[in-house]
Backbone as CSV, one residue per row, in Angstrom:
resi,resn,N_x,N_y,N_z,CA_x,CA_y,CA_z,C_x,C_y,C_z
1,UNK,0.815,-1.207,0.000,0.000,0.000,0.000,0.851,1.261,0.000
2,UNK,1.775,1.312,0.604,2.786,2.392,0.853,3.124,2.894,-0.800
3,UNK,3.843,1.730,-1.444,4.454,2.045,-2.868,3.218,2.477,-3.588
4,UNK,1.873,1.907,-3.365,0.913,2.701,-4.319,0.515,4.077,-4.228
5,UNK,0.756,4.386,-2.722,0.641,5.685,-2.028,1.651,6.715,-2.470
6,UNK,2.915,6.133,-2.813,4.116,6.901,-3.273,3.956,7.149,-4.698
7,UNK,3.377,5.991,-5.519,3.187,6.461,-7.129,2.338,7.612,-7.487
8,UNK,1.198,7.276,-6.640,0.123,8.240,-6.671,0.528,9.466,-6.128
9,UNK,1.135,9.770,-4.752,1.609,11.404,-4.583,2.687,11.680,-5.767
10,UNK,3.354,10.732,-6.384,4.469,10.915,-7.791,3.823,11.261,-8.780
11,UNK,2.743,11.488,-8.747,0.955,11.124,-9.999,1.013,12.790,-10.143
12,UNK,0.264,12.686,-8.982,-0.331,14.121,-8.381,0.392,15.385,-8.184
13,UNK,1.867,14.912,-8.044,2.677,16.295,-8.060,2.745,16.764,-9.305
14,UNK,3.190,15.728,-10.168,3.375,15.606,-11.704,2.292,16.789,-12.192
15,UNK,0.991,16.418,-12.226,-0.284,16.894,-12.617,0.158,18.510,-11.899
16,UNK,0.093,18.811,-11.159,0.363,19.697,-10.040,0.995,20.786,-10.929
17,UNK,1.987,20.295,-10.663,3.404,20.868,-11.483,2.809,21.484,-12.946
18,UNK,2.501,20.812,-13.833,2.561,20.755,-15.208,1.019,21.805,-15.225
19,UNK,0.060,21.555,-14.357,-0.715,22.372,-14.521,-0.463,24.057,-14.490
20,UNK,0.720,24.250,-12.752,1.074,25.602,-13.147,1.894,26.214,-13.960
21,UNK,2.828,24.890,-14.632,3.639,25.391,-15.661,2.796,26.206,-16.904
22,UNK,1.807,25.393,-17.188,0.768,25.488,-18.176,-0.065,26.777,-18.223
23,UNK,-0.384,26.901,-16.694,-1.235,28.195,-16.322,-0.754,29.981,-17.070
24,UNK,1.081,29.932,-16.507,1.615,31.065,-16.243,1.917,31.464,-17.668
25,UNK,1.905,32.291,-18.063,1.785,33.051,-19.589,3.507,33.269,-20.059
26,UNK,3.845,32.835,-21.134,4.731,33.016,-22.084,4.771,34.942,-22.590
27,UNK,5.611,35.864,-21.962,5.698,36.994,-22.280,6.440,37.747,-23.312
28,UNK,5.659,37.948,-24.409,6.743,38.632,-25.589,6.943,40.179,-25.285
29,UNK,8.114,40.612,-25.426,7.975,42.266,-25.691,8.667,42.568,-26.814
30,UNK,7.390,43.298,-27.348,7.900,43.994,-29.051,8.312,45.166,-29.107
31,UNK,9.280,46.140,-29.632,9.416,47.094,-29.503,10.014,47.483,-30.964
32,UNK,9.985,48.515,-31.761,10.807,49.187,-32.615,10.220,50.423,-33.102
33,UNK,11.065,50.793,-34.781,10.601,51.322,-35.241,11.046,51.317,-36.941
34,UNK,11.189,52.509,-37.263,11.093,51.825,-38.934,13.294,51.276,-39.351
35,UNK,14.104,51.934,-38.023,15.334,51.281,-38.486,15.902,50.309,-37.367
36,UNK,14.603,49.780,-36.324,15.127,48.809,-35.380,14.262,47.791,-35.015
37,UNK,14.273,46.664,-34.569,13.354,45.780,-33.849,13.952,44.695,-33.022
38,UNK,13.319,44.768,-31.573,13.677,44.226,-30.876,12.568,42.993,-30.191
39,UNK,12.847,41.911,-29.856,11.825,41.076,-29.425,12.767,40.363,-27.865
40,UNK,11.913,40.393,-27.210,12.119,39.770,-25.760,11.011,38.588,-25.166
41,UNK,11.407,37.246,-24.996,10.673,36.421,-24.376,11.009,35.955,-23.396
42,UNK,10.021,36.241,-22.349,10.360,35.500,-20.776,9.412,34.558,-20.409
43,UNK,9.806,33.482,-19.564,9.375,32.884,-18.684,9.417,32.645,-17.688
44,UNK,8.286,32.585,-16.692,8.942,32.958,-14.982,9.946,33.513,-14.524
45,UNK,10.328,35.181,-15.214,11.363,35.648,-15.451,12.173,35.640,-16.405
46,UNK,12.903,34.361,-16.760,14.086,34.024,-17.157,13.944,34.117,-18.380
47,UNK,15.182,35.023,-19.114,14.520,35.227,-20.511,15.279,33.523,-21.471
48,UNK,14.118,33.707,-22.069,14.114,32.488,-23.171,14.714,32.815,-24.718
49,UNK,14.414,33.786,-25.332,14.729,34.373,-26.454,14.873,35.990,-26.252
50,UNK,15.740,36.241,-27.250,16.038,37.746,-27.505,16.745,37.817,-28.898
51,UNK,16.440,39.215,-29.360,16.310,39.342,-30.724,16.541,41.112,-30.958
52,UNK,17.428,41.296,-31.800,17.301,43.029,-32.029,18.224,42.816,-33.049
53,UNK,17.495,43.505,-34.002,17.885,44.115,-35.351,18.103,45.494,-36.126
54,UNK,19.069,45.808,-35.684,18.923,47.608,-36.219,19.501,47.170,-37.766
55,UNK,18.751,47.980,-38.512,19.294,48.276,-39.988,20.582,48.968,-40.264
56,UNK,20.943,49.024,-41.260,21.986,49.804,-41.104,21.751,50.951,-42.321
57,UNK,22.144,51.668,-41.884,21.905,53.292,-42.846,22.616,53.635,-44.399
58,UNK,22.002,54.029,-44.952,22.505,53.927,-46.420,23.982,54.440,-46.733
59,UNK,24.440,54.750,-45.783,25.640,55.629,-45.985,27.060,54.247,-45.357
60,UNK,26.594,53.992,-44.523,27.374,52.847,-44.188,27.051,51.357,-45.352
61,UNK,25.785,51.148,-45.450,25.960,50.141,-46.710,26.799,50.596,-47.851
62,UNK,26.873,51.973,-48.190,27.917,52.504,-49.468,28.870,52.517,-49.274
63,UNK,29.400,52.841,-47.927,31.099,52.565,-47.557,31.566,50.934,-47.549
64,UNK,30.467,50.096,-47.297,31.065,48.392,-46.941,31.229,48.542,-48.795
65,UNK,29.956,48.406,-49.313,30.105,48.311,-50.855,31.482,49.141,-51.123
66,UNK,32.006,50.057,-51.535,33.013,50.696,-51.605,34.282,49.962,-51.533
67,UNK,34.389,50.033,-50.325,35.533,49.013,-49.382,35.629,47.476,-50.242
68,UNK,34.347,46.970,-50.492,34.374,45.616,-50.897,34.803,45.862,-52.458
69,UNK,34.449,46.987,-53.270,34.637,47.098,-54.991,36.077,47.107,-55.091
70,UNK,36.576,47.922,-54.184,38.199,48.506,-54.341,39.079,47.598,-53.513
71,UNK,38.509,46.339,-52.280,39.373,45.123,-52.345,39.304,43.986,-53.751
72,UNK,38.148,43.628,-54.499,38.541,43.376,-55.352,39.120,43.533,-56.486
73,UNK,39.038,45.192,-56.874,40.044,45.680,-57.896,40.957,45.388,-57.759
74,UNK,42.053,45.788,-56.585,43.088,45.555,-56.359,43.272,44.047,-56.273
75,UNK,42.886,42.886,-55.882,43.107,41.229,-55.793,42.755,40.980,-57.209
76,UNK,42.443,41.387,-58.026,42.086,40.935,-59.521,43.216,41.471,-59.986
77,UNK,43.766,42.882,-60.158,44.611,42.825,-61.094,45.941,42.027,-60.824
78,UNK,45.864,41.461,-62.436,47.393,40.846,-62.285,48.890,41.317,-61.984
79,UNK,49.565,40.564,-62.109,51.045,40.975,-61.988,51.696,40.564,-63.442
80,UNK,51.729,42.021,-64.457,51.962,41.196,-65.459,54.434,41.693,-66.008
81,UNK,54.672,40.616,-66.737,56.133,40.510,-66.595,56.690,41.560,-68.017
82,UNK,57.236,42.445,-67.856,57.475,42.863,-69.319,57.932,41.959,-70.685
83,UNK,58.812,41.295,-69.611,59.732,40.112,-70.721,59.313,39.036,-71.143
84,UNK,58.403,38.834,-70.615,57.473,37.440,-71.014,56.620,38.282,-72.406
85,UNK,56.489,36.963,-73.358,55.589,37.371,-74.176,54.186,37.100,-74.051
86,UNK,53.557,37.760,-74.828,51.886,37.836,-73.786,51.400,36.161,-74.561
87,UNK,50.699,35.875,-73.924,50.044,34.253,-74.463,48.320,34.276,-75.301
88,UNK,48.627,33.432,-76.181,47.722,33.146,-76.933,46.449,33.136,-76.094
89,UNK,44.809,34.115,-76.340,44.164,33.432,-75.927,43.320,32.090,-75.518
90,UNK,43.092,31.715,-74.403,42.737,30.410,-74.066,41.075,29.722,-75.471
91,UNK,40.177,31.034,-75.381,39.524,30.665,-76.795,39.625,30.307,-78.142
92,UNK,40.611,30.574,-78.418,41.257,30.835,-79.653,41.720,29.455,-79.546
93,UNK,42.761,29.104,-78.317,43.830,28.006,-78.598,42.734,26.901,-78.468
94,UNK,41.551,26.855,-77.648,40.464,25.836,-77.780,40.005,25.684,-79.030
95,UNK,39.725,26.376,-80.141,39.025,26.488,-81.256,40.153,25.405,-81.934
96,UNK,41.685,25.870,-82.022,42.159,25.220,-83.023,42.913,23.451,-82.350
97,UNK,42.644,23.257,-81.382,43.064,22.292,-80.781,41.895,21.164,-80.925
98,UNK,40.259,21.556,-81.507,38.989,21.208,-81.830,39.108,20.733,-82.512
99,UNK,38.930,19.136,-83.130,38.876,18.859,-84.020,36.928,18.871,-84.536
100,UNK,36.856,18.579,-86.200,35.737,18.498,-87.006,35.088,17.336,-86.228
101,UNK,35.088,16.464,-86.460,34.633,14.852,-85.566,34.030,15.766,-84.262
102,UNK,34.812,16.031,-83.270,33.919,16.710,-82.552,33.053,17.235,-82.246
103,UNK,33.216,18.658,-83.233,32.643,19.493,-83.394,30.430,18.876,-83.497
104,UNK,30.787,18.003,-84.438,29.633,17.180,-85.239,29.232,16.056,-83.955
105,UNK,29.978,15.701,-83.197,28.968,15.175,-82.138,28.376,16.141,-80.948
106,UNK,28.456,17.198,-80.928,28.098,18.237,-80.138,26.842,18.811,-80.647
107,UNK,25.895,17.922,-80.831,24.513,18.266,-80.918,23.764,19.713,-80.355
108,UNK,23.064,20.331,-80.689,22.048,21.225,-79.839,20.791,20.303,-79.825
109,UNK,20.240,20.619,-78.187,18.665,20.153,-78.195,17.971,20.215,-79.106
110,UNK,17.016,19.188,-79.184,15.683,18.939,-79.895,14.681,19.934,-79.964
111,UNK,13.889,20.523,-80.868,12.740,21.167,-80.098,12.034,20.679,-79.509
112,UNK,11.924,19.425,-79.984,10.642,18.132,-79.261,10.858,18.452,-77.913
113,UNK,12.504,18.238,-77.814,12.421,17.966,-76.275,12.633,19.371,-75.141
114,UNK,12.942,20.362,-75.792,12.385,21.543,-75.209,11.214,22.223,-74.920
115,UNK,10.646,21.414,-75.907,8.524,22.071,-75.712,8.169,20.747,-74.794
116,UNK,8.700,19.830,-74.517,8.306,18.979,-73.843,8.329,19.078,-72.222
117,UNK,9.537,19.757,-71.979,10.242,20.318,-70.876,9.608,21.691,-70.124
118,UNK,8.728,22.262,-71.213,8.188,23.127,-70.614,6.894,22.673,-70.397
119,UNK,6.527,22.161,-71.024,5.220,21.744,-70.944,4.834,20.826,-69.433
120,UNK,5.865,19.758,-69.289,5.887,19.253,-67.825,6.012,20.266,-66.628
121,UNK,6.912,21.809,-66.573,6.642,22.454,-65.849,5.206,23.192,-65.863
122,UNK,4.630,22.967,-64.632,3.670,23.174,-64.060,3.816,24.408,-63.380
123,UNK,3.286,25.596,-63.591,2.662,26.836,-63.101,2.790,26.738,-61.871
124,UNK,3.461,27.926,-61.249,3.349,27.528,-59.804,2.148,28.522,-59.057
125,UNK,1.699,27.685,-57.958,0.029,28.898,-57.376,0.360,30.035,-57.186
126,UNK,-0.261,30.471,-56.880,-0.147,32.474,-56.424,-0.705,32.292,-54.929
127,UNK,-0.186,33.034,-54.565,-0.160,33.224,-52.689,-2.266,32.975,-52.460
128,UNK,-2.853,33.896,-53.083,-4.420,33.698,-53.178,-5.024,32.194,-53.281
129,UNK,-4.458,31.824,-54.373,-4.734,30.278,-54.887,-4.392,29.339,-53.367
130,UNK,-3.289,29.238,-52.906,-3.068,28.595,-51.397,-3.890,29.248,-50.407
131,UNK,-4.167,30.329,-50.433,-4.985,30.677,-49.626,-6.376,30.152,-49.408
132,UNK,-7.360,30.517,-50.775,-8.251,29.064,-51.012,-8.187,27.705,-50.670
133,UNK,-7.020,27.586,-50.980,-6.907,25.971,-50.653,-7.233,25.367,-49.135
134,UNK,-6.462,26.367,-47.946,-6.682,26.233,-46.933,-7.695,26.964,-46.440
135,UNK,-7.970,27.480,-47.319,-9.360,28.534,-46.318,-10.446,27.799,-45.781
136,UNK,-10.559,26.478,-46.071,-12.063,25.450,-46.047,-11.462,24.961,-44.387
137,UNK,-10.132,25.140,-43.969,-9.765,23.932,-43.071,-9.669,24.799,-41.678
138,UNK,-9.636,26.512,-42.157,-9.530,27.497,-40.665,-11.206,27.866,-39.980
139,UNK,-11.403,27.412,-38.816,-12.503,27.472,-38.331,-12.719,28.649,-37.599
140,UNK,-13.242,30.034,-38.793,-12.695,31.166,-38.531,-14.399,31.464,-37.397
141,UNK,-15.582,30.776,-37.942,-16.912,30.859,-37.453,-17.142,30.096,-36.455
142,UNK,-16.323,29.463,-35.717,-16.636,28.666,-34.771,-16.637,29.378,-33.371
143,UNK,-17.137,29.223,-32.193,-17.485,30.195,-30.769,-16.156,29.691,-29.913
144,UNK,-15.878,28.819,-30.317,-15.023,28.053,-29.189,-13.808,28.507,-29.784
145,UNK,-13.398,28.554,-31.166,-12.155,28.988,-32.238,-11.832,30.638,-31.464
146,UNK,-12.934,31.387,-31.264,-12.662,32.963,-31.145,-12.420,32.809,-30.050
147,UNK,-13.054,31.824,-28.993,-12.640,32.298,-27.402,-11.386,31.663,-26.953
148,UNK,-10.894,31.007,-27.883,-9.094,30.441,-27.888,-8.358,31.059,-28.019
149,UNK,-8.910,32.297,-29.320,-8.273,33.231,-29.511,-8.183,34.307,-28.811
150,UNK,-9.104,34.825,-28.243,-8.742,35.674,-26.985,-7.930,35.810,-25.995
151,UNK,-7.723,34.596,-25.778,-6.995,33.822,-25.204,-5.339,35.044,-24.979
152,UNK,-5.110,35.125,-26.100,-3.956,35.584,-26.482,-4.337,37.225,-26.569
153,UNK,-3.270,37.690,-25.789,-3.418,39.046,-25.312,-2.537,39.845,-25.280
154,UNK,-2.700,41.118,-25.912,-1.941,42.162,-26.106,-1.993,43.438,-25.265
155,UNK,-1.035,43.616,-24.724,-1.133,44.721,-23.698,-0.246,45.963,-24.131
156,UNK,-0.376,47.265,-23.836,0.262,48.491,-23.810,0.330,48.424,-24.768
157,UNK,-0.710,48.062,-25.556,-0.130,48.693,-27.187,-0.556,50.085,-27.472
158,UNK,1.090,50.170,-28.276,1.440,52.246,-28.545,1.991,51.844,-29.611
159,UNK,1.073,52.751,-30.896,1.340,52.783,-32.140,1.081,54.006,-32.467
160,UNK,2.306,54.646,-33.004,2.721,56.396,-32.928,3.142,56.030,-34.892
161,UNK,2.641,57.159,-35.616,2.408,57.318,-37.275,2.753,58.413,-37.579
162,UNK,3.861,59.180,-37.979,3.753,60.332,-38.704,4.312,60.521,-39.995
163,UNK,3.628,60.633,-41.411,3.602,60.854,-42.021,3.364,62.442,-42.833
164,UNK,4.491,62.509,-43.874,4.013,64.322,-44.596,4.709,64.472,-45.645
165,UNK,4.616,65.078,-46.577,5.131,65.587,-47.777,5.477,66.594,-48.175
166,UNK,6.176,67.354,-48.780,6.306,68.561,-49.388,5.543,69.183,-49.893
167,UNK,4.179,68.564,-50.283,3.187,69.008,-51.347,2.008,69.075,-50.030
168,UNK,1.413,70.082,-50.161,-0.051,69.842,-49.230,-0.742,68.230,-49.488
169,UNK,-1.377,68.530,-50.277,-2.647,67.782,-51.256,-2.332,66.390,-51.285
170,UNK,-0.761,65.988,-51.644,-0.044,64.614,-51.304,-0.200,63.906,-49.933
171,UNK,0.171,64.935,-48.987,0.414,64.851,-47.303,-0.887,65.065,-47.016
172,UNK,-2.032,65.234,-47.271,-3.544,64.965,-46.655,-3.720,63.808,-47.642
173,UNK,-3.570,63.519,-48.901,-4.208,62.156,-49.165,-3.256,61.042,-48.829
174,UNK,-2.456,60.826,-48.356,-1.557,60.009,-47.591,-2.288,59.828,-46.655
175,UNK,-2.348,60.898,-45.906,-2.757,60.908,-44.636,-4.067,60.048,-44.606
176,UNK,-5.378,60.433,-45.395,-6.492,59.767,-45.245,-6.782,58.432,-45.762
177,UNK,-5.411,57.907,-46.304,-5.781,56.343,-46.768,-4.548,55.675,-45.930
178,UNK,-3.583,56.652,-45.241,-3.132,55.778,-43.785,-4.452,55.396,-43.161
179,UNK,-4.947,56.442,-42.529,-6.088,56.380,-41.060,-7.062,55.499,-41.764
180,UNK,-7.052,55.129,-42.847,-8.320,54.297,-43.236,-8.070,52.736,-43.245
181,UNK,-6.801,52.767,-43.243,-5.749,51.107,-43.465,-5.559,51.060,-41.723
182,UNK,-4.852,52.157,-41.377,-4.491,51.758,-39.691,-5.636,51.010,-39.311
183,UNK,-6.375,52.124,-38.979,-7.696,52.081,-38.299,-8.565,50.694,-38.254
184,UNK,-8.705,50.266,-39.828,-9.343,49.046,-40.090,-8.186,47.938,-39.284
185,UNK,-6.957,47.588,-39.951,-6.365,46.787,-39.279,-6.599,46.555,-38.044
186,UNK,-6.176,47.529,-37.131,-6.421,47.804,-35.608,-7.804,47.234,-34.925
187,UNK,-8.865,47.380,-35.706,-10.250,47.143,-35.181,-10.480,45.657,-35.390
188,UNK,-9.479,45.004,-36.939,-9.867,43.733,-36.819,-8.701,42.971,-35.967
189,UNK,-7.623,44.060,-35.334,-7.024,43.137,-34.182,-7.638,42.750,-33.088
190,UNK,-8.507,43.889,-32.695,-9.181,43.655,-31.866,-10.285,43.104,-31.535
191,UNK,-10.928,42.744,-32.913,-12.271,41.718,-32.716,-11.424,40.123,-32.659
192,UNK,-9.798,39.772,-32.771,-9.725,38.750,-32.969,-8.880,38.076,-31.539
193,UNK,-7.965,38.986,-30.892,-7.235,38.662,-29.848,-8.012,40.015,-28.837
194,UNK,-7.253,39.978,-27.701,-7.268,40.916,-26.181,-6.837,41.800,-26.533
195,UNK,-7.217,43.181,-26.782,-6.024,44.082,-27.110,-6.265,45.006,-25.818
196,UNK,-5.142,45.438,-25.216,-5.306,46.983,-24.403,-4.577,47.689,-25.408
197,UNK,-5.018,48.890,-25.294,-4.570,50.079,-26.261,-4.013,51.485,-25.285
198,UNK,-3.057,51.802,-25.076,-2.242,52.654,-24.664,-2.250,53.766,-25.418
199,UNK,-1.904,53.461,-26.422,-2.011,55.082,-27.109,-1.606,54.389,-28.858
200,UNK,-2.716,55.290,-29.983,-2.634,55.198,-31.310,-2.792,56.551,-31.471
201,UNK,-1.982,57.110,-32.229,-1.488,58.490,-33.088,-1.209,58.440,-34.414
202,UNK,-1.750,59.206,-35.299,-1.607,59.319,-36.753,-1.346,60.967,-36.630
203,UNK,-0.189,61.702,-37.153,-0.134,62.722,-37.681,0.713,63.358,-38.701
204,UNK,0.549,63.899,-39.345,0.471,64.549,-40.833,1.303,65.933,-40.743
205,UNK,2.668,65.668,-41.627,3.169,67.076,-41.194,3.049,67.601,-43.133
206,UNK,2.865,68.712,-43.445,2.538,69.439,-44.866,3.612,69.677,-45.194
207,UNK,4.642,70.243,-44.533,5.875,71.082,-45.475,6.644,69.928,-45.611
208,UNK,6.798,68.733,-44.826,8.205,68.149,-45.155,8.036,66.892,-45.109
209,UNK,8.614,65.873,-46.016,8.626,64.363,-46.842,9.301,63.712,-45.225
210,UNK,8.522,62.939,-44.864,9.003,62.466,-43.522,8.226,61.560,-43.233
211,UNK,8.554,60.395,-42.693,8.131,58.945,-42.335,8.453,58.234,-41.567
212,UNK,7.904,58.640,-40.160,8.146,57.439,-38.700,7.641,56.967,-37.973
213,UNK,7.784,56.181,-37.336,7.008,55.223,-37.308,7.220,54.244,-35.554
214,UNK,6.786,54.079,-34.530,6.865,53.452,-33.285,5.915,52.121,-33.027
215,UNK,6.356,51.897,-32.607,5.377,50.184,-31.918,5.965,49.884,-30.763
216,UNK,4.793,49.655,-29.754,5.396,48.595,-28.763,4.431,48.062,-28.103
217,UNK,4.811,46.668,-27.574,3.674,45.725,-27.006,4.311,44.965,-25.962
218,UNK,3.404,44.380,-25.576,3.546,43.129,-24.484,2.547,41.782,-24.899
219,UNK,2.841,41.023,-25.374,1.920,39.723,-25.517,1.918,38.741,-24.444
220,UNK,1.370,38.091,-24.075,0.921,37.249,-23.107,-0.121,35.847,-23.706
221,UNK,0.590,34.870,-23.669,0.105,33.495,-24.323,0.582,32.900,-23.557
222,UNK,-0.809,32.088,-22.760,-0.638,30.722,-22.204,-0.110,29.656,-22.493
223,UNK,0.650,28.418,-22.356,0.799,27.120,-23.174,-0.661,26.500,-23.252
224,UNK,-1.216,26.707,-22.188,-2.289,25.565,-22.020,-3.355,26.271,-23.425
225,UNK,-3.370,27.696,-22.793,-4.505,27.886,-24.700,-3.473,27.366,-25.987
226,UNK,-2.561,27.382,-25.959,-1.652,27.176,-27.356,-2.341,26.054,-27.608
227,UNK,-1.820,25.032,-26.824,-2.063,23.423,-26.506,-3.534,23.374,-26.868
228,UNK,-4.290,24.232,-26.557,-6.161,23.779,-26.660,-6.078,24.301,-28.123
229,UNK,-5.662,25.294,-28.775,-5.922,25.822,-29.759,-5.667,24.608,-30.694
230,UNK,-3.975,24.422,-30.641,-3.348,23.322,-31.657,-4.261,22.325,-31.782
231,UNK,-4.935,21.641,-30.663,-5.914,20.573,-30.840,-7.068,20.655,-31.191
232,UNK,-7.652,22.097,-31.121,-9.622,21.941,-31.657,-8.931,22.448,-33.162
233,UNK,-7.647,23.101,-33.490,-7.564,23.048,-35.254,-7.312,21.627,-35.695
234,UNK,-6.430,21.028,-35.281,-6.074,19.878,-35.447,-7.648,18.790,-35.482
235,UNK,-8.376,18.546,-34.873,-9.682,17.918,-34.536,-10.714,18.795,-35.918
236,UNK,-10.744,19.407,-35.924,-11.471,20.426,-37.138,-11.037,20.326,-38.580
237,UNK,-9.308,19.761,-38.603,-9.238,19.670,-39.586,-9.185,18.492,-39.933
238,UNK,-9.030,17.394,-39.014,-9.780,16.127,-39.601,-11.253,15.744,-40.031
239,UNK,-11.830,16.572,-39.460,-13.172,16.485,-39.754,-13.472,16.470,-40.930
240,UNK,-12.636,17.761,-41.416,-13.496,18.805,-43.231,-12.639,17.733,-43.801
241,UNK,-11.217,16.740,-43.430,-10.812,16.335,-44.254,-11.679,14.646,-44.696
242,UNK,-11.846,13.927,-43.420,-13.075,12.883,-43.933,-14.549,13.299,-44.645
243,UNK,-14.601,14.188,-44.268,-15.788,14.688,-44.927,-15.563,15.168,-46.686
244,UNK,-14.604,15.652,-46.553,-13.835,15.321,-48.284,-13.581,14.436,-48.947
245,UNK,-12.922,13.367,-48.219,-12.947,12.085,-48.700,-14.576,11.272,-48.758
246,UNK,-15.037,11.573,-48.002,-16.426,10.878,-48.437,-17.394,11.736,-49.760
247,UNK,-16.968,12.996,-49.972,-17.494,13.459,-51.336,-16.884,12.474,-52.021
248,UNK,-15.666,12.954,-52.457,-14.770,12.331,-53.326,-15.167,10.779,-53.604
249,UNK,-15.043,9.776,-52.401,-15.596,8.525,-52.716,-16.896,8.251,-53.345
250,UNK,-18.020,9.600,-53.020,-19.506,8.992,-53.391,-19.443,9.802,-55.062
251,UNK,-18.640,10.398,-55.296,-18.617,11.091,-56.799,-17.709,9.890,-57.542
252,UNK,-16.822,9.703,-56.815,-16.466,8.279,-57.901,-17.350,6.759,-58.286
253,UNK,-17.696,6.959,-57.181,-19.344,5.798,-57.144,-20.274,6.266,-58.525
254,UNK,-20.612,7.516,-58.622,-21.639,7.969,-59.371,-21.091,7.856,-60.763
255,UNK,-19.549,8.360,-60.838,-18.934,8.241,-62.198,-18.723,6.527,-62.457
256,UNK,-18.405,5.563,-61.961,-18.618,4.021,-62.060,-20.072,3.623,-62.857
């Protein structure tokens, strides 16, 4: 009785354990802007991933380029000898070293077999076309699909926009088909995950061509919703997929 008593508290811690592992939220922090991005992931503190990417500025990509044109100028040119006489080109000395016999087994392709070759290549889809394809298998209408998704939550989000042009008329119609793209995006973030919103700014400067741009967030994802999510898609998409196969089987029945 003892050893069954010991498996079972070995049971129960297990469960224990794995439940609060499961509970406590996976924390991303996003931060940049249009020449940096940084990503931070913690768990129970301890960071797990980190990530920062600054671009580098056009003036320094022209100096590496630079630097890199004028080390190979210099490693290409030769070292050539006055006293040596210069040598036959290597084309030339191939041509006459060629014999006829050769020449005549050196076929060019068939057309046959070039229209044939294209013809086996197959068109490749367009990003839309895959999109269709899978669109039947995401259970975008389901009650239980959206409240998984909630699940996943965005906090302090601050999204700062300023855009302007030299031209009036440019820098207001910029302006009004930004706020019409932000805006929409933003609203369908928020019908789909948790969003808190900290602060969104769009502004428009007239005299001068200028474009910048801020973000920053905090995400918060459970394992245990990950884990529920992965499985009601996973379960959903076996479904639409037997249910395909049983078209498919009763349309080949009908064509028999």
């Amino acid at each position: 009785m003892t050893v069954l008593w010991i498996i079972l508290g070995v049971i129960a811690a297990i469960v224990i354990l794995l439940t609060v592992l499961l509970h406590f939220s996976v924390k991303a922090y996003i931060e940049g802007d249009l020449k940096r991005f940084s990503l931070v992931v913690k768990y129970f503190g301890f960071t797990l991933y980190k990530l920062s990417l600054p671009n580098k500025t056009p003036d320094a990509a022209s100096d590496a380029q630079s630097s890199s044109s004028d080390d190979y100028e210099l490693s290409e040119i030769p070292a050539v000898d006055s006293t040596e006489e210069p040598a036959a080109p290597a084309a030339e000395s191939d041509k006459a070293e060629k014999s006829p016999s050769e020449e005549e087994k050196t076929e060019e392709p068939s057309d046959e077999t070039s229209e044939t070759s294209v013809e086996e290549k197959s068109p490749k889809p367009t990003l839309l076309e895959q999109f269709n394809e899978y669109k039947k298998y995401i259970p975008a209408g389901k009650k239980a699909f959206r409240k998984l998704l909630k699940l996943i939550r965005f906090y302090g989000l601050r999204l700062e926009l300023k855009i302007g042009s030299d031209d009036p008329y440019k820098a207001g119609l910029n302006f009004g088909r930004v706020n019409a793209v932000f805006y929409n995006v933003l609203a369908l973030l928020c019908c789909i995950f948790s969003v808190k919103i900290d602060k969104t700014d769009i502004t428009c400067d007239f005299e001068n061509k200028v474009t910048e741009l801020y973000y920053k967030t905090a995400i918060y994802v459970r394992p245990s919703a990950v884990i529920a999510l992965a499985a009601y898609v996973g379960i959903y998409y076996l479904k639409i997929r037997k249910s395909m196969k049983k078209l498919e089987n009763k349309a080949k029945e009908k064509t028999k």
